[in-house]
DSSP file (Angstrom, degrees, kcal/mol; ACC not computed):
  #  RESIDUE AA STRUCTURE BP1 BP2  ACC     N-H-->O    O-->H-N    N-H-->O    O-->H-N    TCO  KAPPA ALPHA  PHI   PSI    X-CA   Y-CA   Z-CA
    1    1 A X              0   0    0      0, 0.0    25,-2.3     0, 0.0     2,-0.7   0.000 360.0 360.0 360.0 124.5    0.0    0.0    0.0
    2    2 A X  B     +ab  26  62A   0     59,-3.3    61,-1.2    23,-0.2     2,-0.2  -0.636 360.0  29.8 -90.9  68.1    1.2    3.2   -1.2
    3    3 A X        -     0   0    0     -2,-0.7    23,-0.2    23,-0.7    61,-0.1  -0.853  56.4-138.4 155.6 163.7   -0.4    5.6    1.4
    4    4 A X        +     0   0    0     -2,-0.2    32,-0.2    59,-0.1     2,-0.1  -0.136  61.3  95.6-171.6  70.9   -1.5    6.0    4.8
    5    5 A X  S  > S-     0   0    0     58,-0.3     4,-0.5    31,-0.0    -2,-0.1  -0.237  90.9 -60.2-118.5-150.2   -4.7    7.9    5.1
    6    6 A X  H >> S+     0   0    0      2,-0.2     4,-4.1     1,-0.2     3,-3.0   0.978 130.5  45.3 -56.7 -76.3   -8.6    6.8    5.3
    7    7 A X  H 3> S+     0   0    0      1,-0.3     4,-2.8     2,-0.2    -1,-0.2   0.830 111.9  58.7 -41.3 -66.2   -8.9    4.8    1.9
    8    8 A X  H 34 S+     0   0    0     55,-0.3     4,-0.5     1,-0.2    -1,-0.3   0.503 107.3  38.7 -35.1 -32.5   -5.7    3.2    2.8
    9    9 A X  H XX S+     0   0    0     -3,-3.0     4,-2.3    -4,-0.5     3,-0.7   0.768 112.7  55.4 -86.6 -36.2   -6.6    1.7    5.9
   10   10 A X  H 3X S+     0   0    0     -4,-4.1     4,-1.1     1,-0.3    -2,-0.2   0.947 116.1  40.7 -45.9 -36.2  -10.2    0.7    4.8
   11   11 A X  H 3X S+     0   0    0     -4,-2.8     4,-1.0    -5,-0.3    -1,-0.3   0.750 119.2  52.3 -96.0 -11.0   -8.4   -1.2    1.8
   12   12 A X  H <> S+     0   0    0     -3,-0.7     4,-1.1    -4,-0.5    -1,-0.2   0.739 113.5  35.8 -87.4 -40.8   -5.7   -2.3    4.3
   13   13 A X  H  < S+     0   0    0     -4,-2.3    -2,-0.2     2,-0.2    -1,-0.1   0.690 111.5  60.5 -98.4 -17.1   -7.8   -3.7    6.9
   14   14 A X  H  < S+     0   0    0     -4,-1.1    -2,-0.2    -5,-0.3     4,-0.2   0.733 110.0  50.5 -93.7 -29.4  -10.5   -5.4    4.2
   15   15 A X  H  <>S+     0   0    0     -4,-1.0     5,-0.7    -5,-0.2     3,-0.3   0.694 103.2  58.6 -58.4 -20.0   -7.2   -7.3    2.9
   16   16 A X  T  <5S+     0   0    0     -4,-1.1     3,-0.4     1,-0.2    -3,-0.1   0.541 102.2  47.8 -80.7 -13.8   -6.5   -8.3    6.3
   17   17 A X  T   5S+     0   0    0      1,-0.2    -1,-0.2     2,-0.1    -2,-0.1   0.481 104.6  64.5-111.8   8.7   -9.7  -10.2    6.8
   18   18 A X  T   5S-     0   0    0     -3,-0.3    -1,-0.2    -4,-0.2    -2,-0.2   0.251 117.2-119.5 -90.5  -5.8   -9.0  -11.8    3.3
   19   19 A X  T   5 -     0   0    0     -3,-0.4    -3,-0.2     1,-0.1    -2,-0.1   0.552  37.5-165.9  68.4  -7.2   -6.1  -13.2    5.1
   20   20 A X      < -     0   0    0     -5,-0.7     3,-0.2     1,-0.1    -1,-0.1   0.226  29.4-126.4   1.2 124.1   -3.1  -11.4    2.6
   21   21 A X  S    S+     0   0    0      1,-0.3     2,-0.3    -3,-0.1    -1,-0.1   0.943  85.6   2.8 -75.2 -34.8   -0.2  -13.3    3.7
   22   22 A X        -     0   0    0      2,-0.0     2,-0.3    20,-0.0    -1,-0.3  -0.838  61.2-157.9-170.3 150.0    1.6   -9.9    4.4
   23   23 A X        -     0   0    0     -2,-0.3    20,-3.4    -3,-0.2     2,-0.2  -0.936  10.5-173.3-103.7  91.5    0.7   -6.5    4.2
   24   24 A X  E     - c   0  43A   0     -2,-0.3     2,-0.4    18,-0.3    20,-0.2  -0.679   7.2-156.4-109.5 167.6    3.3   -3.7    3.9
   25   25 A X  E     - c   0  44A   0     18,-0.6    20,-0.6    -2,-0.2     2,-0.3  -0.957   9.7-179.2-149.9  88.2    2.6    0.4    4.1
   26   26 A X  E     +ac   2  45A   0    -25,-2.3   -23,-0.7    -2,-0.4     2,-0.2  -0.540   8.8 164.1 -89.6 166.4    4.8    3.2    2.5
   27   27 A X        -     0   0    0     18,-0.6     6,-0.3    -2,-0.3    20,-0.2  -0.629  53.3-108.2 164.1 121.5    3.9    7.0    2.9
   28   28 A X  S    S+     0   0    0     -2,-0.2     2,-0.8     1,-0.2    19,-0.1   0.758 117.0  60.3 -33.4 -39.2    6.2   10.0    2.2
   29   29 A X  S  > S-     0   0    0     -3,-0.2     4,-2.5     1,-0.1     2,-0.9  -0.773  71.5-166.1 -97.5 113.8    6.0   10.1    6.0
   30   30 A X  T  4 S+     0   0    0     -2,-0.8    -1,-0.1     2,-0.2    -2,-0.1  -0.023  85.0  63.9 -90.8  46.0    7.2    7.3    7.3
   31   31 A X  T >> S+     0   0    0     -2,-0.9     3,-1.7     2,-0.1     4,-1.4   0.624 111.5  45.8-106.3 -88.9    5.6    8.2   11.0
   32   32 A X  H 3> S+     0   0    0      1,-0.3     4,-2.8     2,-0.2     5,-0.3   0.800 109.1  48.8  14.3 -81.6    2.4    7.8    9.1
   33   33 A X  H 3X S+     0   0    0     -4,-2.5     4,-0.9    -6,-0.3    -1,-0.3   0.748 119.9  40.4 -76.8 -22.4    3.4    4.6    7.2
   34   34 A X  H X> S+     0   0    0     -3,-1.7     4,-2.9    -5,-0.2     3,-1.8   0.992 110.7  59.1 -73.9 -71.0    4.5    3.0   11.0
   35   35 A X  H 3X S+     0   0    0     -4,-1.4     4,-2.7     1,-0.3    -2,-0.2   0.728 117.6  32.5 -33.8 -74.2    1.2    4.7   12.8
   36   36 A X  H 3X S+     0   0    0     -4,-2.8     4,-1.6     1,-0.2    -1,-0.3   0.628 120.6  48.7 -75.3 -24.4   -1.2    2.5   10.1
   37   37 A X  H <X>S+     0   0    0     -3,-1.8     5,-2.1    -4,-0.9     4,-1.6   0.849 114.8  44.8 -87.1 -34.1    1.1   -0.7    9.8
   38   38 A X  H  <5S+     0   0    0     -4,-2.9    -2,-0.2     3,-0.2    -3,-0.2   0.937 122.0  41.3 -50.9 -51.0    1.5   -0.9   14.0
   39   39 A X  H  <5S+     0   0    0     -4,-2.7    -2,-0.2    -5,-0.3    -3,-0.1   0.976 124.0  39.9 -74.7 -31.3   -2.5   -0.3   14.0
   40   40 A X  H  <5S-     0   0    0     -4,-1.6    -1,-0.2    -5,-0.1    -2,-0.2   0.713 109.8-118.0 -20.8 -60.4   -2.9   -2.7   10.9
   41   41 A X  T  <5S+     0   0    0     -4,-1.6    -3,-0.2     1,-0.1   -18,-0.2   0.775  72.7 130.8  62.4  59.1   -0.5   -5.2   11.9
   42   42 A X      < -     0   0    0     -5,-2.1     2,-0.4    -8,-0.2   -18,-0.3  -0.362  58.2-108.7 -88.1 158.4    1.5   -4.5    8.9
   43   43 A X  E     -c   24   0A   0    -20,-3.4   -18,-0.6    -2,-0.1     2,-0.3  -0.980  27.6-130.2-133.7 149.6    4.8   -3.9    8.3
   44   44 A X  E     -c   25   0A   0     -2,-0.4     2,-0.4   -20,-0.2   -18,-0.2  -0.767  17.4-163.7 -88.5 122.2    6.0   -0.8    7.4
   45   45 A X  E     -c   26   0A   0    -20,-0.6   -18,-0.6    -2,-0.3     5,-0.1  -0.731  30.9-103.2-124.6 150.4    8.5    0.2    4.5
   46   46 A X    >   -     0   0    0     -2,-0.4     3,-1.0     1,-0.2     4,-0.3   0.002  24.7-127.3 -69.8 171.0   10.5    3.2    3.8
   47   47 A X  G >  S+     0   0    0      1,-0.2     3,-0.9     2,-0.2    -1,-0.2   0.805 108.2  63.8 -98.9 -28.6    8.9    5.7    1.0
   48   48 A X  G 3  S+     0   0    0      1,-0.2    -1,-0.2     2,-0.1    -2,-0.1   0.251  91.9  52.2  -4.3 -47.7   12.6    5.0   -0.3
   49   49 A X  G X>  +     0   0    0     -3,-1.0     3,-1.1     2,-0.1     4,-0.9   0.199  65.9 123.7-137.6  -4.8   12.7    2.0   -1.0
   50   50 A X  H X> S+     0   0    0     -3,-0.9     4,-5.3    -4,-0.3     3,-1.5   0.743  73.3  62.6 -11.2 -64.6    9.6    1.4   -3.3
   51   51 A X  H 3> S+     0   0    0      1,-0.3     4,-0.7     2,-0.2    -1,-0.3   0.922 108.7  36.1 -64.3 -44.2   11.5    0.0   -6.1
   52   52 A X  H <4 S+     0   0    0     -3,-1.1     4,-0.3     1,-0.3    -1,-0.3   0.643 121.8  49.0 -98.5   9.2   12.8   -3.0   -4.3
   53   53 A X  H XX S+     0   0    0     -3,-1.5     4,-2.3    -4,-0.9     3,-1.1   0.782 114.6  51.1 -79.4 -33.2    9.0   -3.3   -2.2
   54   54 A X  H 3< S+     0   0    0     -4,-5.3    -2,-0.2     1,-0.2    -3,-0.1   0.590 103.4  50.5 -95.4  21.6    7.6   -3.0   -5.7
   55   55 A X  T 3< S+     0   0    0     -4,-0.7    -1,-0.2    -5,-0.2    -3,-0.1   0.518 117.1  48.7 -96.8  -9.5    9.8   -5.8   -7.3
   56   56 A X  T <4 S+     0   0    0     -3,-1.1    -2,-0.2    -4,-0.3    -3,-0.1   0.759  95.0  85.0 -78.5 -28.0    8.4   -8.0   -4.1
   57   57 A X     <  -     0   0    0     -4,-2.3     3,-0.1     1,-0.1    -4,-0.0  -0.122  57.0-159.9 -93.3-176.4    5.0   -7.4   -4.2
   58   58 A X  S    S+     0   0    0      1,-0.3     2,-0.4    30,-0.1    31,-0.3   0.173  88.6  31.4-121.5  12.1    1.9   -9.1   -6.3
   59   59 A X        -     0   0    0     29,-0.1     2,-0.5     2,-0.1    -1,-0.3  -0.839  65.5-160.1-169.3 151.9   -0.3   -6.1   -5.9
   60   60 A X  E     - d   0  90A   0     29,-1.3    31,-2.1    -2,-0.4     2,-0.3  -0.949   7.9-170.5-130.4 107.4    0.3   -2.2   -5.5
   61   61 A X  E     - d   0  91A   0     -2,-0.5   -59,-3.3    29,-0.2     2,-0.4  -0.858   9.3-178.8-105.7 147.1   -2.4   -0.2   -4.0
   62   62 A X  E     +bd   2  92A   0     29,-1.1    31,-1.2    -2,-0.3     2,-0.2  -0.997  21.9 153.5-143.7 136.5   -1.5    3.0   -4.5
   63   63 A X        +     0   0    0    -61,-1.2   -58,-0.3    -2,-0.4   -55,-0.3  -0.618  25.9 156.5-170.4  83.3   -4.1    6.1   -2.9
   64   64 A X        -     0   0    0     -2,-0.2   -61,-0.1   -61,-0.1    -2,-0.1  -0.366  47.1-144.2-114.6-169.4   -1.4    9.3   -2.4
   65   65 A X        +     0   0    0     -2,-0.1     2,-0.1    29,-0.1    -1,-0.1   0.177  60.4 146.8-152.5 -31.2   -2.7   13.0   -2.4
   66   66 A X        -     0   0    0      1,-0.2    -2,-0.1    -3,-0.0    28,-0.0   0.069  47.3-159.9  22.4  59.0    0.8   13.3   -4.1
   67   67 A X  S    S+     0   0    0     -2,-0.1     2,-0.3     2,-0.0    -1,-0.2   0.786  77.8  60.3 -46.9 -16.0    1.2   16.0   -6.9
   68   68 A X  S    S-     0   0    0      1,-0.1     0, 0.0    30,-0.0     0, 0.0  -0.835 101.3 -88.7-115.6 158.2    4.4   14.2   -8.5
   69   69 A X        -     0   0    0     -2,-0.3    30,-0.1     1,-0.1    29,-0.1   0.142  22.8-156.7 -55.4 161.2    4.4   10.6   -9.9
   70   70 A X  S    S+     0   0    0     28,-1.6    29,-0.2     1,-0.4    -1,-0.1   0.805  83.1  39.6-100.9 -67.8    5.2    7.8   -7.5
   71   71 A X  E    S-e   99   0B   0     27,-1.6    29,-0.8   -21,-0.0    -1,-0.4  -0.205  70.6-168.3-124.0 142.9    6.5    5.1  -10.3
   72   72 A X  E  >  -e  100   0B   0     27,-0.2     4,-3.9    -3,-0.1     5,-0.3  -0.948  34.7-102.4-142.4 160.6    8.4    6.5  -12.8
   73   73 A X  H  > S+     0   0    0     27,-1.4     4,-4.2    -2,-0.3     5,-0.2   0.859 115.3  50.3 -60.1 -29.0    9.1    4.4  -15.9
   74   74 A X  H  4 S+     0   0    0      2,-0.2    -1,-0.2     1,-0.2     5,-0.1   0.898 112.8  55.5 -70.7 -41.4   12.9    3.1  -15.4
   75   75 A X  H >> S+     0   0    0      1,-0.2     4,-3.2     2,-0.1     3,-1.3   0.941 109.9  36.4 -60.2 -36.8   11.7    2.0  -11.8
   76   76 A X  H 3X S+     0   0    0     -4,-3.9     4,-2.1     1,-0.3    -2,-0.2   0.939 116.0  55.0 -90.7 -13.0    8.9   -0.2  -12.4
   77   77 A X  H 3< S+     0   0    0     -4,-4.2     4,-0.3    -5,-0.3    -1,-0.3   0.574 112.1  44.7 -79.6  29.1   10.6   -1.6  -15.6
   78   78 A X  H <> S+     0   0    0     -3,-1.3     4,-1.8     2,-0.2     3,-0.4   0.661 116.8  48.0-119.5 -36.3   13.9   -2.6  -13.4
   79   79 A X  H  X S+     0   0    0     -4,-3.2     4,-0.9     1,-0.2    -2,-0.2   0.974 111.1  53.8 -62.6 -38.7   11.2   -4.0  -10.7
   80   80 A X  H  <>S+     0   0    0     -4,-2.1     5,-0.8     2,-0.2    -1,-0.2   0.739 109.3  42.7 -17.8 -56.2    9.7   -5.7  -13.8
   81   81 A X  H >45S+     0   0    0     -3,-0.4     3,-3.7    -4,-0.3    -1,-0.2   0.929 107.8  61.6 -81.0 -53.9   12.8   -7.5  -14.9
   82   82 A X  H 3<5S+     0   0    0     -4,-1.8    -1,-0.2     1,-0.3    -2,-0.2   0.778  98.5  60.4 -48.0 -26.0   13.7   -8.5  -11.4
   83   83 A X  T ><5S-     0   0    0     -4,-0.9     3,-1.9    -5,-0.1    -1,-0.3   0.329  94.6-143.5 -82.1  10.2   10.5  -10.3  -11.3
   84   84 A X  T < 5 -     0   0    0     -3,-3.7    -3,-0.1     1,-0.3    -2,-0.1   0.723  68.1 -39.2  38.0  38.4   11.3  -12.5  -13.9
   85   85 A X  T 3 <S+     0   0    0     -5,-0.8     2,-0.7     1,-0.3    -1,-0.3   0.489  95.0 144.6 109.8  -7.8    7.9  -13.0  -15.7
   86   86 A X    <   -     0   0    0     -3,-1.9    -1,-0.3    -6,-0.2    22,-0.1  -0.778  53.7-110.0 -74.0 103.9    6.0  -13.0  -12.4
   87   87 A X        -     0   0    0     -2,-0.7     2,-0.4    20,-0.1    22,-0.2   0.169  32.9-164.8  56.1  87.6    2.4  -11.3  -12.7
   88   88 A X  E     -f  109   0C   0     20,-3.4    22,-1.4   -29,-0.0     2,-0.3  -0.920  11.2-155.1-116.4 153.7    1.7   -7.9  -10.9
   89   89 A X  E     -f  110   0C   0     -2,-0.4   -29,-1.3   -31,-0.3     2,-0.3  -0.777  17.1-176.7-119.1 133.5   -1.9   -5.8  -10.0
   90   90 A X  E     +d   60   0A   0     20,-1.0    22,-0.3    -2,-0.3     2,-0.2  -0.840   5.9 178.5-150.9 146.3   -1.5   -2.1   -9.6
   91   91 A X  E     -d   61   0A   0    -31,-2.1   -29,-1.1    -2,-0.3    22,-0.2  -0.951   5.5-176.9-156.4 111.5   -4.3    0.0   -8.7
   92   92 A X  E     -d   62   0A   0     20,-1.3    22,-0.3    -2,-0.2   -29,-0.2  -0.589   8.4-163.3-110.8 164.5   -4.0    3.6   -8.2
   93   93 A X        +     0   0    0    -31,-1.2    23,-0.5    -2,-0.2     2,-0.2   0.396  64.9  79.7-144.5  41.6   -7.3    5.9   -6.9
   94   94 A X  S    S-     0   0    0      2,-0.2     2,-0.4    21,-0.2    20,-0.2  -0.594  76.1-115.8-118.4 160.0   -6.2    9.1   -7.7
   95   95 A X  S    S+     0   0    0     -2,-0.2    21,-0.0     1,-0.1    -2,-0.0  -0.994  96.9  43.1-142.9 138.3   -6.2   11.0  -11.0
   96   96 A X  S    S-     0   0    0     -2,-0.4    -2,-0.2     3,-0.1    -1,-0.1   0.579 110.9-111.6 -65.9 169.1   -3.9   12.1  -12.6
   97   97 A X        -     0   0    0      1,-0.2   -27,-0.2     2,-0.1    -2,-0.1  -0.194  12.6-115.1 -86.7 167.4   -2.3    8.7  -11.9
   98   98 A X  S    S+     0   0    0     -4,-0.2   -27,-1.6   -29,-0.1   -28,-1.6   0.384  88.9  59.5 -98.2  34.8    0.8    7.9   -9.8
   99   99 A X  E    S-e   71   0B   0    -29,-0.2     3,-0.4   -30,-0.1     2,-0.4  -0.993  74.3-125.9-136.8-178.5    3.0    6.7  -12.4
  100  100 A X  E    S+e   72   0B   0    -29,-0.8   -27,-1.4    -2,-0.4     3,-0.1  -0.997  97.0  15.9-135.0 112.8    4.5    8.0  -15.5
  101  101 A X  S    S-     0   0    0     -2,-0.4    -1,-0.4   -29,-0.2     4,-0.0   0.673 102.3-107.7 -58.7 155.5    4.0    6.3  -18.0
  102  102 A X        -     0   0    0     -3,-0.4     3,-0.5     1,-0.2    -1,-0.1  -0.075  30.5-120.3 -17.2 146.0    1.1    3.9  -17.0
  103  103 A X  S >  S+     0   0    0      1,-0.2     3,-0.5     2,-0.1    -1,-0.2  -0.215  78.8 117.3 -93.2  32.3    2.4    1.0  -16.6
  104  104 A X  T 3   +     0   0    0      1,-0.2     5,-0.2     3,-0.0    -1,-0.2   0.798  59.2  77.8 -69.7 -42.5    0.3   -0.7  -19.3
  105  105 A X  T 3  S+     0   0    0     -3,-0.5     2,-0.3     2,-0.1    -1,-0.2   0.423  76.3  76.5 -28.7 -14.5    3.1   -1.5  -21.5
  106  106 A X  S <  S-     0   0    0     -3,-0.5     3,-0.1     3,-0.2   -29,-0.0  -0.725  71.5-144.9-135.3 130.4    4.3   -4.2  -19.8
  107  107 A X  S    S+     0   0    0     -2,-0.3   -20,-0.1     1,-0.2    -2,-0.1   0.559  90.0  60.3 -86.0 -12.6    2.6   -7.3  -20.1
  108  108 A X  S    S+     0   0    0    -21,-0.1   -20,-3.4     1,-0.1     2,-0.4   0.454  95.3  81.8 -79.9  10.0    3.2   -8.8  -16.3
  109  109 A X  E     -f   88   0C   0    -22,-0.2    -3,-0.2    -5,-0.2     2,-0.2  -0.942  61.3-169.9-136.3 113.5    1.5   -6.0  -15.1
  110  110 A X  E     -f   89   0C   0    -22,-1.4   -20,-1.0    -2,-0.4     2,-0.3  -0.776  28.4-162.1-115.9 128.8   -2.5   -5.8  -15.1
  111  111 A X        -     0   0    0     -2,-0.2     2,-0.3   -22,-0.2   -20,-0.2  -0.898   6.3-168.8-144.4 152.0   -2.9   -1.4  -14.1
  112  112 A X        -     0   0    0    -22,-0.3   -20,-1.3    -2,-0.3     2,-0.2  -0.971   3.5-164.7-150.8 125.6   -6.4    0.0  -12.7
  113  113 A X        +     0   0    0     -2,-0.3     2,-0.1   -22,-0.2   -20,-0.1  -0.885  11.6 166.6-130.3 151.8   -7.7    3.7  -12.1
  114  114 A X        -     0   0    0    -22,-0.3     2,-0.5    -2,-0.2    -2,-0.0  -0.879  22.9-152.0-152.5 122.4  -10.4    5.1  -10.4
  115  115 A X              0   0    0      1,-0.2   -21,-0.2    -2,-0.1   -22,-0.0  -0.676 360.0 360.0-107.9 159.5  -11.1    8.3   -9.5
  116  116 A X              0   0    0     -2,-0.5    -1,-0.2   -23,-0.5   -22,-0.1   0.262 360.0 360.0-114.9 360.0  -13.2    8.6   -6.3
């Protein structure tokens, strides 16, 4: 989860009762991203360090208030490569969207907007 406001714990805590084998939390503030993975029971990851959480994960919720891109293309295709063919969901729920370009290009990668 890329965030750690309202939307972000709702989608955090309706994955948790889905059983998610683990649940990690990033946020420009990382006080924030601890606050909502401690109440969660989540673990938290530095805002930093995105590319190597987003070459681990199998889905990227992503709901920032952000004016600048999260994903920019050269990160997610070197998280891309690293995954060697493995399948990833990202789902942003913001407009304009947080990366640049979409990450449709890419065939491991299934990408969803919505704006709320």
């Amino acid at each position: 989860m890329v965030g750690a406001g309202a939307m972000d714990e709702l989608a955090l805590r309706a994955l948790k009762s889905q059983k998610v084998a683990e649940l990690v939390v990033a946020n420009r503030t990382a006080e924030k991203a601890a606050a909502l993975a401690q109440a969660i029971g989540a673990r938290a990851a530095l805002f930093a360090d995105l590319s190597k959480e987003l070459a681990r994960a199998d889905i990227v919720l992503c709901s920032t208030g952000s004016p600048e891109f999260i994903f920019r293309e050269p990160q997610v295709a070197a998280a891309l490569h690293e995954r060697r063919g493995r399948s990833l969901f990202s789902s942003t729920s913001r407009c304009p969207a947080t990366s640049n370009p979409p990450w449709t290009p890419w065939t491991t990668c299934t990408c969803t907007t919505s704006t709320i």
